[in-house]
C-alpha positions in Angstrom: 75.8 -6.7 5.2 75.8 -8.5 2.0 72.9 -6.3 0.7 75.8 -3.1 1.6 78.7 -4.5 -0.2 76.7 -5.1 -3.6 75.3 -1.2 -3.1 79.1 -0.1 -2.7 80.1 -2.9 -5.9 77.8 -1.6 -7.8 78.2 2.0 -7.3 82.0 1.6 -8.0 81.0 0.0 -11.4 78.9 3.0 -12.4 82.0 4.9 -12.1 84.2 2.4 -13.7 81.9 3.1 -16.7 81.7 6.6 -16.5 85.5 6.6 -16.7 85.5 4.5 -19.7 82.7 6.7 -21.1 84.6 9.7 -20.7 88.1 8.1 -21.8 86.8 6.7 -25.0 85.0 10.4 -26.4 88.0 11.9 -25.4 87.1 14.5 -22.7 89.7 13.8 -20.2 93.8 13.8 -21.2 96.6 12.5 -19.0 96.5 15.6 -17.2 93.5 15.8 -16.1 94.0 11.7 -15.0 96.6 13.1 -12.9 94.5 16.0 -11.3 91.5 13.4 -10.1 93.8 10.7 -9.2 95.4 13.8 -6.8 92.0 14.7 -6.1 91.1 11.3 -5.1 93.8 10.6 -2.7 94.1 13.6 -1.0 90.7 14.7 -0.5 88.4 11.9 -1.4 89.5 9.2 0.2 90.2 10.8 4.2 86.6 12.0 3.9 85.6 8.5 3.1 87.3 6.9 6.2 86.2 10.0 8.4 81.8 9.2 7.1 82.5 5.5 8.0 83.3 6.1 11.3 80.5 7.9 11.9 77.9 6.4 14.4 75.9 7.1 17.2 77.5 8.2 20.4 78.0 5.2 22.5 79.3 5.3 26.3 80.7 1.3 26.0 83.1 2.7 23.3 83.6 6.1 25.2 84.6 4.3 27.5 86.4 1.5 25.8 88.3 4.3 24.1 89.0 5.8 27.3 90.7 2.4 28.3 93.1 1.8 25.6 94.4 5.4 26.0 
């Protein structure tokens, strides 16, 4: 678990620095901020929560499911 969240930490500080890179030569303006921050939350971000639900099919949960409905 620990070894998951440092993967994910890190990976979000490559981007951090790609943003900075890309910010500081000037490639992006405040329109374009707003485009990938409109990006982000519409698109990004439900595929995200839809990939970390993905497992392997379990009948317990099936059925668990099944029982709270």
């Amino acid at each position: 678990m620990a070894g998951i969240v440092a993967e994910k930490m890190i990976e979000m500080f490559v981007i951090l620095i790609a943003g900075m890179i890309i910010y500081k030569c000037k490639l992006a303006n405040a329109q374009a901020s707003k485009t990938l921050s409109n990006l982000l939350l519409m698109v990004v971000s439900p595929l995200l929560i839809l990939e970390s639900y993905q497992m392997p099919f379990d009948w317990g949960l099936f059925y668990g499911l099944l029982w709270t409905f």
